[in-house]
N, CA, C and O of each residue as an XYZ file, in Angstrom:
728
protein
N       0.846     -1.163      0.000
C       0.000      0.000      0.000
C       0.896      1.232      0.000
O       1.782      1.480      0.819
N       0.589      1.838     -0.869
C       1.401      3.415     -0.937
C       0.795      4.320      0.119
O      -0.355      4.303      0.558
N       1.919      5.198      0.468
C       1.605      5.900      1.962
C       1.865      7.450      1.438
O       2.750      7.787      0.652
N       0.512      8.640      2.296
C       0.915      9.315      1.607
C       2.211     10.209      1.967
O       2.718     10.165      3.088
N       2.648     10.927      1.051
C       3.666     11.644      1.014
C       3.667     13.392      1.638
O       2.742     13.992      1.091
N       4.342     14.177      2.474
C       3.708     15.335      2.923
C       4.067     16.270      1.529
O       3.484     17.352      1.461
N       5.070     15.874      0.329
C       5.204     16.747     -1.037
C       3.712     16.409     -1.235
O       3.125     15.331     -1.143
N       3.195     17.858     -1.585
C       1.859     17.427     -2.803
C       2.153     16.802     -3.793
O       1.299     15.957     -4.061
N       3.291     16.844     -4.721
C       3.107     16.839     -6.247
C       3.066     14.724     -5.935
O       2.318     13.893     -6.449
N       4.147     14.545     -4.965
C       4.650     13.178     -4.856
C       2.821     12.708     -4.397
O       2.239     11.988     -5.208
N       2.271     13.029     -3.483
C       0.893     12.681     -2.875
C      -0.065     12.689     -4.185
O      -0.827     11.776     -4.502
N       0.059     13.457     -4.623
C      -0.818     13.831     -5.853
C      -0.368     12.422     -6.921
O      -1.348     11.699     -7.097
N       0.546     12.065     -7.437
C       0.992     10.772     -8.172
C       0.567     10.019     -7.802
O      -0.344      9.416     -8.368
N       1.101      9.687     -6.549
C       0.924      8.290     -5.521
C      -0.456      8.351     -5.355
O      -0.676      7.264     -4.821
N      -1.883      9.101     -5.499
C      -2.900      8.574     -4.833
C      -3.381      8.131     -6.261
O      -4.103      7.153     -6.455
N      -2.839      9.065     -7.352
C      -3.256      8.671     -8.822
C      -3.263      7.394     -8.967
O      -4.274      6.714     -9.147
N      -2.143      6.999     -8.899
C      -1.254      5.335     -8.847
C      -2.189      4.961     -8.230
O      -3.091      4.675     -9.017
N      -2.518      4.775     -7.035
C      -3.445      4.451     -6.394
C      -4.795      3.836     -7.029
O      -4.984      2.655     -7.319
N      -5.599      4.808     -7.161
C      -6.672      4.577     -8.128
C      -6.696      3.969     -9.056
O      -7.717      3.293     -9.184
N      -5.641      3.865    -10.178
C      -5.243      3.179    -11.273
C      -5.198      1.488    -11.171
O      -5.442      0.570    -11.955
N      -4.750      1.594     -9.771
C      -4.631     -0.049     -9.504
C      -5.798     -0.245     -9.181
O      -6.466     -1.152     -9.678
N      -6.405      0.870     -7.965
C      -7.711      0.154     -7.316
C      -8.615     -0.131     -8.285
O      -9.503     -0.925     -7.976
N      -8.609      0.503     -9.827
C      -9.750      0.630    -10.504
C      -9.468     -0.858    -11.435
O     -10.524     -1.335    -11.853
N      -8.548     -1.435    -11.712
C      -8.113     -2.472    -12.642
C      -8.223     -3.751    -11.499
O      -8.350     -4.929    -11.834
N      -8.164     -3.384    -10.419
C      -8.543     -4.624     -9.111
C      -9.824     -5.046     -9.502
O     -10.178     -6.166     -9.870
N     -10.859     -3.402     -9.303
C     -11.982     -3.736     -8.736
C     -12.947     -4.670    -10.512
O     -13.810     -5.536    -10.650
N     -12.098     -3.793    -11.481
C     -12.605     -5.047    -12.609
C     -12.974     -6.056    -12.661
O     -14.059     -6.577    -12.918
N     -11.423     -6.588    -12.239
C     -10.976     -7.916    -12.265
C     -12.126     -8.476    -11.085
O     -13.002     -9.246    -11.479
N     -12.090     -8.081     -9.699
C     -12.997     -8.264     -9.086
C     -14.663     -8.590     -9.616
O     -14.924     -9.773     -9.832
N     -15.083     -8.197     -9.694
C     -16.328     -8.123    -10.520
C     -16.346     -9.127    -11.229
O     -16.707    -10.240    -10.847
N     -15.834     -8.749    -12.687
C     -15.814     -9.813    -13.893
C     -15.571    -11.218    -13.373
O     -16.227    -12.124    -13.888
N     -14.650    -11.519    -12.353
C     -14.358    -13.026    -12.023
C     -15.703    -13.462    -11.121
O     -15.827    -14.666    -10.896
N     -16.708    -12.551    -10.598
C     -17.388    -13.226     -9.280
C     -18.608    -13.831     -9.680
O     -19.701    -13.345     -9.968
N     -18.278    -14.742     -9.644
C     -20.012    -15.533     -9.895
C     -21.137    -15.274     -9.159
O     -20.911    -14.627     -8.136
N     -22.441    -15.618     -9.384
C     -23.327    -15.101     -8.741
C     -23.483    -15.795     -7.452
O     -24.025    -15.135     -6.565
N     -22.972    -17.464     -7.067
C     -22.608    -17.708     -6.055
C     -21.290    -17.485     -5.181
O     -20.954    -18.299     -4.322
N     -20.464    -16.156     -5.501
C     -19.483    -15.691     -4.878
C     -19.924    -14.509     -4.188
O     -19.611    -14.102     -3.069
N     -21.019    -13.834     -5.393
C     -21.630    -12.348     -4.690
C     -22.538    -12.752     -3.483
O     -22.826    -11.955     -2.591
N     -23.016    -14.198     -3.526
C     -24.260    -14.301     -2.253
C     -23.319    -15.148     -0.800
O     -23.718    -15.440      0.327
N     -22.145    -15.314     -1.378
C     -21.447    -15.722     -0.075
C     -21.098    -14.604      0.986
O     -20.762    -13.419      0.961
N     -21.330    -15.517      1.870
C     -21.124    -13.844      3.075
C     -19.599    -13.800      2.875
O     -19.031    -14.750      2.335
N     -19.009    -12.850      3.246
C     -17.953    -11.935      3.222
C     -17.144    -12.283      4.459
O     -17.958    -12.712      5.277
N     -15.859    -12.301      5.006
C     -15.056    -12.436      6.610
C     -15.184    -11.366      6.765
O     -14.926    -10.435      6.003
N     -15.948    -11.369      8.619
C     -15.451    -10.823      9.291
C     -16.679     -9.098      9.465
O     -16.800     -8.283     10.379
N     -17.203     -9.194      8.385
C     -18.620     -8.831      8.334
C     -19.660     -8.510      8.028
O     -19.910     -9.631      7.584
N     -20.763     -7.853      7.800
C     -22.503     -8.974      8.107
C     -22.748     -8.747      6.351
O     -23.801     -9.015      5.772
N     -21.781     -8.316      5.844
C     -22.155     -8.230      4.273
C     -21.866     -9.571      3.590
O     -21.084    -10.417      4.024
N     -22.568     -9.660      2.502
C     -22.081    -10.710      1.620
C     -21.141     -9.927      0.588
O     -20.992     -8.710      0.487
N     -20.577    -10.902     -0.113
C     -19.429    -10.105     -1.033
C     -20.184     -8.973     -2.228
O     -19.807     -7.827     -2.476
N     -21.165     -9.603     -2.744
C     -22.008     -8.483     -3.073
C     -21.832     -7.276     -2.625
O     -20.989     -6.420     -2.893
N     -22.756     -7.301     -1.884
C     -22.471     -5.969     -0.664
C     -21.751     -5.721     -0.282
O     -21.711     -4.500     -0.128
N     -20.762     -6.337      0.138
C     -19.336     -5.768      0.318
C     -18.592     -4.943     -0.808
O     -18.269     -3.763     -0.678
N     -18.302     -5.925     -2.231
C     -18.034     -4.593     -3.521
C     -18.679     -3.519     -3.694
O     -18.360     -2.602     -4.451
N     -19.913     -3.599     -2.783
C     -20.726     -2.110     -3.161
C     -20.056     -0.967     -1.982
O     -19.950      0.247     -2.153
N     -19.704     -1.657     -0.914
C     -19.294     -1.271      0.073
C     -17.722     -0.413      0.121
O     -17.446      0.503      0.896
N     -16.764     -1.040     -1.005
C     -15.890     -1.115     -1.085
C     -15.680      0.495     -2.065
O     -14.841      1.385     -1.932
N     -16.959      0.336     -3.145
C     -17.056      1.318     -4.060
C     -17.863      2.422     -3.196
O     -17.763      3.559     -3.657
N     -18.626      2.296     -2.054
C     -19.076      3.189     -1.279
C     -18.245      4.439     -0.773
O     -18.534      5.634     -0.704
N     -17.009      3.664     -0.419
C     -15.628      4.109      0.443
C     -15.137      5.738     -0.618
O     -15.024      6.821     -0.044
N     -14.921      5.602     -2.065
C     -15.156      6.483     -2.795
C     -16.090      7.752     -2.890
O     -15.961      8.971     -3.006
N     -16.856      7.045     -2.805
C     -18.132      8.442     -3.106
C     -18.121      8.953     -1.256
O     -18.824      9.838     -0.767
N     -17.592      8.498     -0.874
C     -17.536      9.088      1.043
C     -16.534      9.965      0.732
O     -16.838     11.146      0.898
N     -15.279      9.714      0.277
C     -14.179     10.700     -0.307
C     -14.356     12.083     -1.153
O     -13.720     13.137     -1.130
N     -15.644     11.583     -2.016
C     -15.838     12.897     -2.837
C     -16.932     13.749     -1.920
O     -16.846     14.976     -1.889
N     -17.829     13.140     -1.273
C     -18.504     14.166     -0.216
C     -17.997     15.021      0.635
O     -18.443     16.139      0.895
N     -16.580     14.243      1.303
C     -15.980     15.058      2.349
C     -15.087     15.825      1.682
O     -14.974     16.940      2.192
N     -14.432     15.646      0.759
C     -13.507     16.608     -0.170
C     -14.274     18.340     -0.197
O     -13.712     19.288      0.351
N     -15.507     18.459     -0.877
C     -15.854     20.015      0.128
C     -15.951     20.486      1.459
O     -15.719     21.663      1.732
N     -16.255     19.702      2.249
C     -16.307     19.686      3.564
C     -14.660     19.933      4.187
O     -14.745     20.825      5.030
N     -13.670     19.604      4.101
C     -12.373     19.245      3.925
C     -11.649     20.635      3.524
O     -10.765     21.308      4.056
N     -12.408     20.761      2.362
C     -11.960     22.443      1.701
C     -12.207     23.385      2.625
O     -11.291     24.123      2.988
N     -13.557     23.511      3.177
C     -13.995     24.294      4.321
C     -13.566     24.489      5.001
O     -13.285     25.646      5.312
N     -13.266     23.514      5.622
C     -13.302     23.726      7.611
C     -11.639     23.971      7.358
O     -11.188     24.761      8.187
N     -10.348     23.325      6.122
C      -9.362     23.743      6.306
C      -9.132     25.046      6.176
O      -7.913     25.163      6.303
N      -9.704     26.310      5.957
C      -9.808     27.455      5.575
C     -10.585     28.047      7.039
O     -10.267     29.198      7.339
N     -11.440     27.437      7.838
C     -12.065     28.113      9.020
C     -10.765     27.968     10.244
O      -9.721     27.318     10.192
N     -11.244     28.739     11.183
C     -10.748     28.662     12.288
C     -10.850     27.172     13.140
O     -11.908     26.569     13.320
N      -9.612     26.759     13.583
C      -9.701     25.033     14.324
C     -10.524     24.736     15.190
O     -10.709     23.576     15.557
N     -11.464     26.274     15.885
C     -12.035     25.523     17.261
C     -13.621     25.033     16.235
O     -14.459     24.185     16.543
N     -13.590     25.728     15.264
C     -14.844     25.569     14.221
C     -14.474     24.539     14.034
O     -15.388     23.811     14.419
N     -13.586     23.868     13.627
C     -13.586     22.032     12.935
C     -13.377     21.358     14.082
O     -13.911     20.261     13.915
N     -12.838     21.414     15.283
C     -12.996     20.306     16.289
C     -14.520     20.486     16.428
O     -15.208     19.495     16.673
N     -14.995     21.517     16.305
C     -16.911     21.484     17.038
C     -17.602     20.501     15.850
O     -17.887     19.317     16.026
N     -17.798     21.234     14.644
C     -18.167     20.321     13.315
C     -17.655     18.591     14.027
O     -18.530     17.728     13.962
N     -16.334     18.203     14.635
C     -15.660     16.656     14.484
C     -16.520     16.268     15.213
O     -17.148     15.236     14.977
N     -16.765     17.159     16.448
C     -17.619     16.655     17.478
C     -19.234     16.563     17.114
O     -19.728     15.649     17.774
N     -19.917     17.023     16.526
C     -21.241     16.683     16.327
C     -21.499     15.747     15.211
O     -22.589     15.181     15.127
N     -20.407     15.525     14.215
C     -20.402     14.718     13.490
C     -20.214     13.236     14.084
O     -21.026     12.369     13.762
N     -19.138     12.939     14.959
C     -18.961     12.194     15.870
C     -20.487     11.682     16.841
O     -20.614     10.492     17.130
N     -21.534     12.690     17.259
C     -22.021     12.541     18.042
C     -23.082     11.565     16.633
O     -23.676     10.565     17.036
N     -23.193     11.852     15.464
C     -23.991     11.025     14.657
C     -23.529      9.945     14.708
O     -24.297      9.088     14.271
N     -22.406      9.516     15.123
C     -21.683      7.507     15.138
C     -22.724      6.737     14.318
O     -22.863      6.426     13.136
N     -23.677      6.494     15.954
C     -24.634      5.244     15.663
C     -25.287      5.876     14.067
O     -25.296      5.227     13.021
N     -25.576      6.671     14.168
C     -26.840      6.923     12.465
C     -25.862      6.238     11.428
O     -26.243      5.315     10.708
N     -24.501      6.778     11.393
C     -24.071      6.691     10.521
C     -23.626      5.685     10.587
O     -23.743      5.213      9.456
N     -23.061      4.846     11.337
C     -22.758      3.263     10.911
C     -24.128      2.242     10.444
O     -24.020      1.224      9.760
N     -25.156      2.688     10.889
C     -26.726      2.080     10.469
C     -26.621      2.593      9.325
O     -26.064      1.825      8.541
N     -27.006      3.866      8.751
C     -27.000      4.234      7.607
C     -26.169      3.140      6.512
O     -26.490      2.397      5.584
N     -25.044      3.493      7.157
C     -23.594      2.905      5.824
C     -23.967      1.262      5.746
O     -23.944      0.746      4.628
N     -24.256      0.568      6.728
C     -24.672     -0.671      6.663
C     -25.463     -0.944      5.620
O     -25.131     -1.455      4.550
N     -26.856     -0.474      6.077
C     -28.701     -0.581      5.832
C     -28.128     -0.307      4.291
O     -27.958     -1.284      3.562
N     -27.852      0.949      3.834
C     -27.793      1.460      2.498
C     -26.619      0.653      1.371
O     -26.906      0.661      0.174
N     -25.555      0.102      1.748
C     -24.813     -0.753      1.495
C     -25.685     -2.123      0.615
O     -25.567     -2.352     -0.589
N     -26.455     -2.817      1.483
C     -27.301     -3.512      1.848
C     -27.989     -3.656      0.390
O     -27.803     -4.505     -0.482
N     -28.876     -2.498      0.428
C     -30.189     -1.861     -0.129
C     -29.452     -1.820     -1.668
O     -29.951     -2.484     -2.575
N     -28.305     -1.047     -1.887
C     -27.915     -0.773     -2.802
C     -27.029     -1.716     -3.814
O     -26.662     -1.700     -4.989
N     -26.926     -2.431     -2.812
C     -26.234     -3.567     -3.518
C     -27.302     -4.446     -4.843
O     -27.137     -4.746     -6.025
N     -28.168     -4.569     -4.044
C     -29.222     -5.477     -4.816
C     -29.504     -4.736     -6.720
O     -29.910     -5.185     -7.792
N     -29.007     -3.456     -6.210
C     -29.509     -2.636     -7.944
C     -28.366     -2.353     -8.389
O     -28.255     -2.548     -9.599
N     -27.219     -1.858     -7.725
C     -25.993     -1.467     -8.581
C     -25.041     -2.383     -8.353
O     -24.242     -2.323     -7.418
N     -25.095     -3.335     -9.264
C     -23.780     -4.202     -9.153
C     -23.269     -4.555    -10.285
O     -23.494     -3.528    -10.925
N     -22.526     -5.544    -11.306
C     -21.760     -5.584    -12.480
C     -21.422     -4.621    -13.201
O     -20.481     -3.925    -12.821
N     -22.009     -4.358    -14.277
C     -21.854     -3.701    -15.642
C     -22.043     -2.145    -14.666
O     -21.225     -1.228    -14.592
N     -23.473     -2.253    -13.956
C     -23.618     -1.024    -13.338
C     -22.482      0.135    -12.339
O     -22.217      1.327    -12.180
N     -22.166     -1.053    -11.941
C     -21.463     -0.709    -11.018
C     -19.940     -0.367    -11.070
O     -19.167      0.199    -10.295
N     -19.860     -0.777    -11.946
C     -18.113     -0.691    -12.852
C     -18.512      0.679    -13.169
O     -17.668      1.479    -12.767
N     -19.740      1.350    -13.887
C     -19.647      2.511    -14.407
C     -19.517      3.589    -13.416
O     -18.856      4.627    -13.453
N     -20.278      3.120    -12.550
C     -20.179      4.666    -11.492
C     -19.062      4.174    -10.586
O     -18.690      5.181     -9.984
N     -18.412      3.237    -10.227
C     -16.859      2.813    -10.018
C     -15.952      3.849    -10.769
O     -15.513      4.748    -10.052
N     -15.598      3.874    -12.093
C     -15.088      4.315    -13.110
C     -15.346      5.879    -13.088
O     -14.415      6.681    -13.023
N     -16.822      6.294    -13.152
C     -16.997      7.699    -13.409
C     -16.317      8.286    -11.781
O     -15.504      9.204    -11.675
N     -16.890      7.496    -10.649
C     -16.175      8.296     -9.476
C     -14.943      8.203     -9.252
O     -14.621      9.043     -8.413
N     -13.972      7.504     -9.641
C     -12.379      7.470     -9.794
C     -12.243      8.938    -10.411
O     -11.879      9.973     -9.852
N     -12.712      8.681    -11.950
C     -12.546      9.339    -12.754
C     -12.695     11.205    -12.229
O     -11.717     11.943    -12.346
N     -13.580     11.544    -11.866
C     -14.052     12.801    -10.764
C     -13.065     12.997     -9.640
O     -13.032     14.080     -9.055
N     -12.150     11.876     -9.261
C     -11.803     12.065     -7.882
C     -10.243     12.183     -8.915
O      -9.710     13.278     -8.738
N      -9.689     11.531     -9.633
C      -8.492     11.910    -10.422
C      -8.190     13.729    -10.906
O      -7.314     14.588    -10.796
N      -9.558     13.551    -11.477
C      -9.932     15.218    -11.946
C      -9.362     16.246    -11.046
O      -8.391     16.997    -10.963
N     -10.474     15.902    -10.392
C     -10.203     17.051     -9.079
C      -8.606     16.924     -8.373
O      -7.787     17.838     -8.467
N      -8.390     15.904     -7.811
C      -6.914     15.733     -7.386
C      -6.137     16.573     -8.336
O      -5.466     17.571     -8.071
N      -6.367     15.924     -9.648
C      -4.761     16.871    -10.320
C      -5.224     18.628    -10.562
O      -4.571     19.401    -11.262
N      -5.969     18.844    -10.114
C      -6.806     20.379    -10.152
C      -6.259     20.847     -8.699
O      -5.906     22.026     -8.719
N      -6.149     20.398     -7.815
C      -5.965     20.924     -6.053
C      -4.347     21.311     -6.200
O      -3.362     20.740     -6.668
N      -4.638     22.736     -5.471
C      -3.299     23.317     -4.979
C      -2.489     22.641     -4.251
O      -3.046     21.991     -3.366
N      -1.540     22.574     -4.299
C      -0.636     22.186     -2.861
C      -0.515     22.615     -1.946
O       0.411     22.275     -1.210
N      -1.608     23.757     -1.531
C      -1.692     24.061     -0.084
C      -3.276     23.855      0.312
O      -3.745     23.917      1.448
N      -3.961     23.600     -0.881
C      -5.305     23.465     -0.507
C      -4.743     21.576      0.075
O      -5.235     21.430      1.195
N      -4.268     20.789     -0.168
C      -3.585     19.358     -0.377
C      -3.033     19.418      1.266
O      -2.881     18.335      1.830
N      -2.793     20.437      1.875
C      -1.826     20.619      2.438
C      -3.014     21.138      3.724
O      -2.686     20.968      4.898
N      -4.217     21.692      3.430
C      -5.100     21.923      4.737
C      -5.999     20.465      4.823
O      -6.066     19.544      4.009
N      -6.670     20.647      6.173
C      -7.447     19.568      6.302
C      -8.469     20.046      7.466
O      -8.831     21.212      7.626
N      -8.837     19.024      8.187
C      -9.895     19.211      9.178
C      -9.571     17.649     10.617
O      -8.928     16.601     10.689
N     -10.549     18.504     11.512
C     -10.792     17.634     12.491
C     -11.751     16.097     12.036
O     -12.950     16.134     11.759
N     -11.178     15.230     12.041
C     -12.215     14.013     11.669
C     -13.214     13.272     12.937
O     -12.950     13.362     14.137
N     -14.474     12.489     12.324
C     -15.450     11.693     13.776
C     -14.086     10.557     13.444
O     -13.688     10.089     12.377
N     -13.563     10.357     14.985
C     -12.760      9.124     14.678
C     -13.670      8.225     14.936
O     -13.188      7.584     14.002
N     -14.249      7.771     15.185
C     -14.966      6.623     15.543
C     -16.049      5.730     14.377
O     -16.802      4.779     14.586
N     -15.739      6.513     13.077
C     -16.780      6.279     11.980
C     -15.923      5.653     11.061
O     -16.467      4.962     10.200
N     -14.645      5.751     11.060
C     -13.659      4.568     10.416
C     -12.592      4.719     11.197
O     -12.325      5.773     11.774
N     -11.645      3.254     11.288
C     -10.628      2.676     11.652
C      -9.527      3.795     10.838
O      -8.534      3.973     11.543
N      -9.480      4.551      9.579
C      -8.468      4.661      8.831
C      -8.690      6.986      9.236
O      -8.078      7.982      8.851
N     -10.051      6.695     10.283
C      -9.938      8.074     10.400
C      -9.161      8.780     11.415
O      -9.564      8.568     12.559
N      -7.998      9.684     11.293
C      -7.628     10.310     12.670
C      -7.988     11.553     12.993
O      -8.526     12.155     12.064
N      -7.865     12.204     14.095
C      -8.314     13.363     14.744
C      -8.443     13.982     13.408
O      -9.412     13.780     12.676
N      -7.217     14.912     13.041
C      -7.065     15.592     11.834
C      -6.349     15.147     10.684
O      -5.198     14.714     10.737
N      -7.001     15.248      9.689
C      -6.397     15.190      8.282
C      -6.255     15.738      7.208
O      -7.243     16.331      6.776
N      -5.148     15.746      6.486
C      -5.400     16.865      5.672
C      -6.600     16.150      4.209
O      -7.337     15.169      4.098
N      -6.201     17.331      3.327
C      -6.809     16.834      2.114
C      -6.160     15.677      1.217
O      -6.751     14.597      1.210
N      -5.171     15.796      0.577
C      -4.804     14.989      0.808
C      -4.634     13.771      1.543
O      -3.850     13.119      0.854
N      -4.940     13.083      2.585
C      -4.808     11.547      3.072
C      -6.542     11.508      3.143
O      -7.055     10.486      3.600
N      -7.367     12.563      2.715
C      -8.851     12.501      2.637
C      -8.882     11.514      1.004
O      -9.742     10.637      0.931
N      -8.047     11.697     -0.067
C      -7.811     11.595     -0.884
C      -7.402      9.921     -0.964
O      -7.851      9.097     -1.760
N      -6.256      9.672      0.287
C      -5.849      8.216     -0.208
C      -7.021      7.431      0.527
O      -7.489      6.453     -0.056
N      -7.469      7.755      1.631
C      -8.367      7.534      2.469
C      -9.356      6.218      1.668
O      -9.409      5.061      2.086
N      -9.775      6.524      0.962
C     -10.594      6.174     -0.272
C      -9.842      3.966     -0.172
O     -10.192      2.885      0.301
N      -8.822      4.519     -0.912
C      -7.988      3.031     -0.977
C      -7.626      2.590      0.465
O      -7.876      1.408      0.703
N      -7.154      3.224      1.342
C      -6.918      2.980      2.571
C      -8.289      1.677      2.773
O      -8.058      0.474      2.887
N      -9.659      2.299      2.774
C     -10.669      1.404      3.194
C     -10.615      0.458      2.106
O     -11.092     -0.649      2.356
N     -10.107      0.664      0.875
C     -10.586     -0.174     -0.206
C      -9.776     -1.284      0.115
O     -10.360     -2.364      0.205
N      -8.391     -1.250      0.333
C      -7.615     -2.632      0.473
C      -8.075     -2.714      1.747
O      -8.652     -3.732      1.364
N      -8.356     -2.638      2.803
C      -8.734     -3.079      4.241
C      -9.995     -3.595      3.953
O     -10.213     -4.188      5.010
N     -11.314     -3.846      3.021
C     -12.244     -4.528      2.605
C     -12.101     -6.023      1.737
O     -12.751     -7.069      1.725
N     -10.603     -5.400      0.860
C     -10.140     -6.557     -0.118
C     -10.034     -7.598      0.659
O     -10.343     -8.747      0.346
N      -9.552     -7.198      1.799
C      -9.163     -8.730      2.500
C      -9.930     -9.702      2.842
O      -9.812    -10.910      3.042
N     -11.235     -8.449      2.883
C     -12.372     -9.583      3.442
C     -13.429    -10.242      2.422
O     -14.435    -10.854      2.778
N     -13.130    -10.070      1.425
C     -13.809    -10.858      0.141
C     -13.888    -12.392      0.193
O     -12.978    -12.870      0.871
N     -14.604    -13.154     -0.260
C     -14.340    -14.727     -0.190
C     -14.907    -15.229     -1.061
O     -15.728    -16.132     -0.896
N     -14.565    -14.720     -2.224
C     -14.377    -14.745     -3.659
C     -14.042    -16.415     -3.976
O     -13.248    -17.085     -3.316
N     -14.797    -16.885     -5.079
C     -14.088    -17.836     -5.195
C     -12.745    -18.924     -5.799
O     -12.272    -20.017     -5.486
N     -12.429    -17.527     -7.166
C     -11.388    -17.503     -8.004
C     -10.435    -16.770     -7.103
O     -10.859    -15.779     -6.507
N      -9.019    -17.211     -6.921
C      -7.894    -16.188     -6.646
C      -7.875    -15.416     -7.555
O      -8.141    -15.644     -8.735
N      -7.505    -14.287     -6.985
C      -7.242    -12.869     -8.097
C      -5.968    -12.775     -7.851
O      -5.295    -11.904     -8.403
């Protein structure tokens, strides 16, 4: 796993790289899974692999939401983004129900052919924008809810909001139980 770098230009490559692989994984992923691989439950948790690739492609579009949010609060004053960390934080429970339930829900309609596309178009948006960001906008960040992912810390900048994305994506890969090795 590539780690990010505090150079923008080097962070800015490396998350590119990033994506490039995650997006030729998550292909390969897909195209190999039979329909009795998508209904096998998943290690470790309550998703099936189905739902889990949706889960995995979820992790993305969480990246492009907080990317304005991110812009913001790095530009406000800090006691403004620890308060924002903290009420966001205080949503925990919604939001781990939410991310579950909707995971879930969504799996059942966007998956193969579908799902490769808005896979693809949200890489594609999140590449965009990356090679568009200043190196000091790259370089601000915000207070994060730690408690809403394992890969979130207090503060982060924009950048590791950026690798963040793959961070969850290979920490999901593992839990696939796929039935072809990839």
């Amino acid at each position: 796993m590539t780690t990010v770098s505090s150079d923008a230009s080097s962070t800015r490559q490396d998350v590119h790289d990033e994506l490039d692989r995650v997006r030729a994984d998550f292909h390969a992923l897909v195209a190999a899974a039979t329909p009795a691989d998508l209904r096998r439950p998943s290690s470790g948790t309550r998703w099936t692999n189905g739902q889990l690739l949706f889960h995995m492609f979820f992790g993305y579009l969480i990246v492009r939401r907080l990317i304005p949010l991110v812009r913001l609060m790095g530009r406000l004053p800090e006691p403004v983004g620890r308060t924002v960390a903290r009420v966001l934080e205080a949503g925990t429970r919604a939001f781990h129900l939410i991310n579950f339930q909707s995971d879930r829900g969504a799996a059942r309609v966007i998956h193969g052919r579908r799902l490769l596309r808005w896979f693809d178009r949200t890489l594609d948006v999140l590449q965009a924008q990356l090679e568009a960001e200043s190196a000091a906008a790259l370089a601000r960040g915000m207070h994060m809810p730690v408690s809403w992912d394992p890969y979130f810390r207090d503060w982060m900048s924009l950048a590791e909001i950026y690798h963040y994305g793959t961070q969850h994506y290979d920490h999901h890969r593992q839990q696939l139980t796929l039935s072809r090795p990839l």
